[in-house]
C-alpha positions as a LaTeX table, in Angstrom:
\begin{tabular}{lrrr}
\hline
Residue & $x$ (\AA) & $y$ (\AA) & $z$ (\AA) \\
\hline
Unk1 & $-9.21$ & 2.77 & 2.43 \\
Unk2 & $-8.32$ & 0.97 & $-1.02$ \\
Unk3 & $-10.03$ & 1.57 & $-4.17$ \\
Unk4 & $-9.39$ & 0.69 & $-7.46$ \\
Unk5 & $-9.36$ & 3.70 & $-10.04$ \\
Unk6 & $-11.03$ & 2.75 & $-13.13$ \\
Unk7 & $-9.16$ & 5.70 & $-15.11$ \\
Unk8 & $-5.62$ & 4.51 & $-14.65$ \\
Unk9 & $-6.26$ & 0.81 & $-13.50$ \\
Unk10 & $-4.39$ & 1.04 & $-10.54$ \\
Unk11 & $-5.30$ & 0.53 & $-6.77$ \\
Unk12 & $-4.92$ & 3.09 & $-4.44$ \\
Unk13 & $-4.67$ & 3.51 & $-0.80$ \\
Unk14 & $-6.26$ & 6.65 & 0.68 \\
Unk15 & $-6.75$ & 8.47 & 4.42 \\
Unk16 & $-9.58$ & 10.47 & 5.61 \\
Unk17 & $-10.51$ & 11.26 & 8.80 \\
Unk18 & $-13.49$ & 12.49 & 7.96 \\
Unk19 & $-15.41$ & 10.37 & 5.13 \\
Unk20 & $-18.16$ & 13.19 & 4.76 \\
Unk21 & $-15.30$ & 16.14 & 3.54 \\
Unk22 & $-13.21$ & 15.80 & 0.89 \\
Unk23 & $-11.47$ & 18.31 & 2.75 \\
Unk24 & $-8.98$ & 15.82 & 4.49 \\
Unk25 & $-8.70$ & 13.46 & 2.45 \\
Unk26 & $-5.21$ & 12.23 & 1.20 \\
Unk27 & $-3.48$ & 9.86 & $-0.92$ \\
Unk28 & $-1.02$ & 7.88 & 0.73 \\
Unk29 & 0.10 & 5.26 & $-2.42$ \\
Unk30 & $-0.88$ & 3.71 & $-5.99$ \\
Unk31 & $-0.04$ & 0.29 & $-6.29$ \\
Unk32 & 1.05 & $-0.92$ & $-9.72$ \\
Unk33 & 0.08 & $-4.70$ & $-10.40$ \\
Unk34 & $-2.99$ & $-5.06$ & $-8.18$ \\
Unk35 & $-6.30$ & $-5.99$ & $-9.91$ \\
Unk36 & $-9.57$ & $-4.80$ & $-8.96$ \\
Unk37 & $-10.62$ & $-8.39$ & $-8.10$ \\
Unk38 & $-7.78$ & $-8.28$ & $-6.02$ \\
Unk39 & $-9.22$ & $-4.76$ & $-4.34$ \\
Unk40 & $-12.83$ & $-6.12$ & $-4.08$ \\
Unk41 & $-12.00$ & $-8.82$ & $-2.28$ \\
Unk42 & $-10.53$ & $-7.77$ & 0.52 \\
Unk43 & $-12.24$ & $-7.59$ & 3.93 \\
Unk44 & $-11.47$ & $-5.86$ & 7.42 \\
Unk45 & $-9.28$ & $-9.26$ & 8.51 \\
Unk46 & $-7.14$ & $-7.62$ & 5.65 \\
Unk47 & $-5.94$ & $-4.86$ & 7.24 \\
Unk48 & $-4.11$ & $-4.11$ & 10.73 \\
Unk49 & $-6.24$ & $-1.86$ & 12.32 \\
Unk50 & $-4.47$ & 1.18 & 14.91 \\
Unk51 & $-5.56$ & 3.46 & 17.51 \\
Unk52 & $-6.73$ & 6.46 & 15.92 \\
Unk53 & $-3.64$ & 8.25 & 18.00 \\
Unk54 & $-1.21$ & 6.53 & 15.65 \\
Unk55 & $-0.54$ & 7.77 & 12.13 \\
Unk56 & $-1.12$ & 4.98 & 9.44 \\
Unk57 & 2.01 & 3.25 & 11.26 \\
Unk58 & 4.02 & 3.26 & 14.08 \\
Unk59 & 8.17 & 3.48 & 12.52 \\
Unk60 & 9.88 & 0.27 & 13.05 \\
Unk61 & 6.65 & $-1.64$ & 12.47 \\
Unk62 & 5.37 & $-2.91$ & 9.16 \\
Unk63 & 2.18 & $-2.09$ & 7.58 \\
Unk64 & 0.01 & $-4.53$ & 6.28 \\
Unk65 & $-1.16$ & $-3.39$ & 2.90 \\
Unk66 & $-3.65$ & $-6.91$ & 2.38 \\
Unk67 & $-2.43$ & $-7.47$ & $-0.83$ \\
Unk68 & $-3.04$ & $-11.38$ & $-2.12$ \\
Unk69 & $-1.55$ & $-13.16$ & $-4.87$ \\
Unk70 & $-3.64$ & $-13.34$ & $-7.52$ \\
Unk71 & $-1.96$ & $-16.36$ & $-9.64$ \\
Unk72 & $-2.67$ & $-19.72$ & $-8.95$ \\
Unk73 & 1.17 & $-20.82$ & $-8.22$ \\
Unk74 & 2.33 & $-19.79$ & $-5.10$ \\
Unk75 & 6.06 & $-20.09$ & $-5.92$ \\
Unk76 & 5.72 & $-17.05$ & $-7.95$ \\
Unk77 & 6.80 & $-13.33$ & $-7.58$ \\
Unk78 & 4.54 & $-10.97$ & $-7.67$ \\
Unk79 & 6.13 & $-7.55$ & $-8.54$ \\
Unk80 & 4.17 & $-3.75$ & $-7.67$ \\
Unk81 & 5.01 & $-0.43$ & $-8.04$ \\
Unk82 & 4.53 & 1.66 & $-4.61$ \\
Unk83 & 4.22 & 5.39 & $-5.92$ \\
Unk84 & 3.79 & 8.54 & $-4.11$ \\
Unk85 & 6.36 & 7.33 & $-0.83$ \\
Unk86 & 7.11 & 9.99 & 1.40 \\
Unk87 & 10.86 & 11.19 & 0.69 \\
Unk88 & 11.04 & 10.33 & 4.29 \\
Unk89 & 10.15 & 6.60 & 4.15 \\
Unk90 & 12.42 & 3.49 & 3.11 \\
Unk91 & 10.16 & 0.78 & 1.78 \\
Unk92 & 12.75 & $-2.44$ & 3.30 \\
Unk93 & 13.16 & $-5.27$ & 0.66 \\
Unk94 & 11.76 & $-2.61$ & $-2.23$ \\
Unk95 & 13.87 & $-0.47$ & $-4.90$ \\
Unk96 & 13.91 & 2.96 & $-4.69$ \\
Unk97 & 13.13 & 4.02 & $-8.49$ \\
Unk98 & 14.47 & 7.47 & $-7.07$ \\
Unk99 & 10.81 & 9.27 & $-7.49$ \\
Unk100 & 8.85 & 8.97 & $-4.41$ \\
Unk101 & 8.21 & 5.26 & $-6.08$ \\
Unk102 & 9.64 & 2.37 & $-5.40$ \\
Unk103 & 9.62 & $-1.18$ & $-7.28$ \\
Unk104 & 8.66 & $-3.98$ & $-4.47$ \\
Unk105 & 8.53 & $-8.21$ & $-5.27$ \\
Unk106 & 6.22 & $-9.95$ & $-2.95$ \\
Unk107 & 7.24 & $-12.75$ & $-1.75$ \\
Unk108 & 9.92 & $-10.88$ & $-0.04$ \\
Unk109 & 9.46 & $-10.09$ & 3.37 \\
Unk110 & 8.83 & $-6.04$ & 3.02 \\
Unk111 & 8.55 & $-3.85$ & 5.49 \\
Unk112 & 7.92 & 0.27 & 5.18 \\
Unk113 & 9.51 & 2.46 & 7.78 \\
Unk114 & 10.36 & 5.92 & 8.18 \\
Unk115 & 14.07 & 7.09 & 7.50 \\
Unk116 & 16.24 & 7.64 & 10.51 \\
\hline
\end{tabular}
């Protein structure tokens, strides 16, 4: 799921198994640079939808995170923050800032995978 937190005007990207427990729920990323326009309008074609066997990805393939660009000029780059990686995961095409976060430019062809 992505909302957009209010507090700290960021989107974020969360799992849960289990939508009636807050037991299981986790945070997976907070994306820098999104707007909650952005957030609101996405819909299910959005996202890349997996078997509930896989974890949020399978390694090797990328994961969609729906993200639009919000400006009207399509030349642009659009720059985000990805925060909260797993020390195991390489975002490819992103910048590791060396804190779990790591500095992306859409536009790019990105890809996140988990370190070999």
């Amino acid at each position: 799921m992505v909302v957009f937190n209010s507090t700290t005007g960021k989107a974020e990207v969360w799992f849960d198994d289990n939508w009636f427990s807050t037991a299981g729920r986790v945070q997976i990323a907070t994306l820098d640079g999104v707007t909650s326009g952005q957030v609101a309008a996405l819909t299910a074609a959005d996202f890349v939808l997996y078997d509930s066997s896989f974890p949020a990805g399978v390694a090797g393939s990328p994961i969609n995170l729906g993200l639009t660009d919000p400006t009207a000029d399509q030349t642009d780059t659009i720059t985000v923050t990805l925060a909260g990686v797993a020390s195991d995961w390489i975002v490819n095409g992103g910048t590791d800032l060396g804190d779990g976060s790591w500095l992306v430019s859409f536009g790019d062809n990105v890809e996140a995978d988990e370190r070999s």
